[in-house]
C-alpha positions as CSV (number, residue, x, y, z in Angstrom):
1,X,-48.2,-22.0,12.8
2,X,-48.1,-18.2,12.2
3,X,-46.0,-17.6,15.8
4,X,-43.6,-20.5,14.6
5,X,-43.0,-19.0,11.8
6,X,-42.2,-15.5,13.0
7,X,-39.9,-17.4,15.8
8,X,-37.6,-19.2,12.6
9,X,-38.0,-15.1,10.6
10,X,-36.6,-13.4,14.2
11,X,-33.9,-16.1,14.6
12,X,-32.7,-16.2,10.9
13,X,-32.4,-12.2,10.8
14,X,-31.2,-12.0,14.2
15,X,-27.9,-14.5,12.6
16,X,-27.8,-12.8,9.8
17,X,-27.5,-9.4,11.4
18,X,-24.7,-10.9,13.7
19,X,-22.8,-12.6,11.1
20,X,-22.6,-9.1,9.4
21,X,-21.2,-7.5,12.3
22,X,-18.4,-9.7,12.3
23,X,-18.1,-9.5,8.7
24,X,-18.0,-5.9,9.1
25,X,-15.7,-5.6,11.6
26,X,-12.7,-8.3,10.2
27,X,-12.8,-5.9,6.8
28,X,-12.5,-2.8,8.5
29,X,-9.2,-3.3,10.6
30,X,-6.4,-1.8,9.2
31,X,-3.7,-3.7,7.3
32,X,-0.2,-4.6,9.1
33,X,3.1,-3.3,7.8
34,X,3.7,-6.6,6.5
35,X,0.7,-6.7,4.2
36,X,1.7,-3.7,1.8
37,X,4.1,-1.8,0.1
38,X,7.8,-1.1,0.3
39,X,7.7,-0.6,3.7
40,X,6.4,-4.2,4.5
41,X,8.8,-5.5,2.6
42,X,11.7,-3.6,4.3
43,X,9.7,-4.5,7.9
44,X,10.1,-8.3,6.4
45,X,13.7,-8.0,5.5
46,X,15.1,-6.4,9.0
47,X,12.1,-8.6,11.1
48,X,14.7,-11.6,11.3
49,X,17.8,-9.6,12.4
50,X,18.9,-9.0,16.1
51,X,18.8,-5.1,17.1
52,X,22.6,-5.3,17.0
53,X,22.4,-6.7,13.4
54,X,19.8,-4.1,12.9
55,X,21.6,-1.2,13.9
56,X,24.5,-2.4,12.0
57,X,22.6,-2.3,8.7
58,X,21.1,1.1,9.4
59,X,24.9,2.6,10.1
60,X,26.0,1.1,6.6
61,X,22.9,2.3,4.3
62,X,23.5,5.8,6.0
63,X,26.9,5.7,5.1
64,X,26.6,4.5,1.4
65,X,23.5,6.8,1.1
66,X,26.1,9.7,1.5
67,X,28.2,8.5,-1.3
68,X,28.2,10.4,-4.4
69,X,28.1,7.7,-6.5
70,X,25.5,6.3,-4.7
71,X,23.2,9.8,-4.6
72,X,24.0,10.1,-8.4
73,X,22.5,6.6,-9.2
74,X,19.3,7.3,-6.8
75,X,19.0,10.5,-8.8
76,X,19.1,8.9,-12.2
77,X,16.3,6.5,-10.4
78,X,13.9,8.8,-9.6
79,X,14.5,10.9,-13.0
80,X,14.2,6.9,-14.7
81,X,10.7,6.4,-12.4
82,X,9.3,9.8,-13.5
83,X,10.0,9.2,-17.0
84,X,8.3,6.0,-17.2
85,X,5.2,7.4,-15.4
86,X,5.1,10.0,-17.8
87,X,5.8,7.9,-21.0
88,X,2.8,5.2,-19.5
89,X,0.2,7.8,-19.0
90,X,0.7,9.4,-22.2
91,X,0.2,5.6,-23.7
92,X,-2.5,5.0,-22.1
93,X,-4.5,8.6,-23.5
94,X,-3.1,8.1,-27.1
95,X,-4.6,4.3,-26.2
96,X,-8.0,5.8,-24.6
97,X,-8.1,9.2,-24.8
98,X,-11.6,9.0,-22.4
99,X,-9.4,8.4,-19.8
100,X,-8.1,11.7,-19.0
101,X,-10.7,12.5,-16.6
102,X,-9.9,9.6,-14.4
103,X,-6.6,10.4,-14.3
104,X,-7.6,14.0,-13.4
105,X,-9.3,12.4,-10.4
106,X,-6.1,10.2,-9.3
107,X,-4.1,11.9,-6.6
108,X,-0.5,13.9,-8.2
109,X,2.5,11.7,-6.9
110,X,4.0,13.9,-4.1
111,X,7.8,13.6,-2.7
112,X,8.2,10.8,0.1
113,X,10.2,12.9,2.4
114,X,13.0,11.4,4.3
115,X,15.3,11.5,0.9
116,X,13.5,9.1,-1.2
């Protein structure tokens, strides 16, 4: 009866030991493009057009990119987006002023590159 029971132990570790390998190994692998961010969602949106149609819509953002008006409004973004993080984290100190050394530990927000 003793063997027997060693025999069911080894199997049911021996599974559980493999089931966590897989486990493991399906959480580990790196999200696609389409899973996250702005970039997923701009992957999305151009996924369904041919490379013509692609390269068509890539000519007319770089051109309306250059436009004054258009760099003025993307300026008046980014000033807008840097206000708002600033008025939120000083919120959420005069709301919990304990806070301050997780938000020391949070990364600064760098520029994107590529003109964003």
């Amino acid at each position: 009866m003793l063997k027997g029971m060693n025999t069911k132990m080894l199997v049911t570790i021996l599974a559980a030991t493999a089931a966590l390998q897989f486990s493991t190994t399906a959480w580990s692998q790196e999200p696609d493009a389409d899973d996250y961010g702005r970039r997923g969602a701009r992957h999305r949106m151009l996924a369904n057009l041919s490379p013509d149609e692609r390269a068509k819509f890539r000519a007319a953002h770089r051109q309306a990119m250059s436009d004054p008006a258009v760099q003025a409004a993307k300026d008046r973004q980014r000033q807008a987006a840097r206000e708002f993080r600033d008025l939120k984290r000083s919120r959420m100190l005069q709301a919990d002023p304990t806070i301050q050394p997780i938000l020391d530990k949070m990364p600064a927000r760098r520029g994107r590159g590529r003109g964003r």
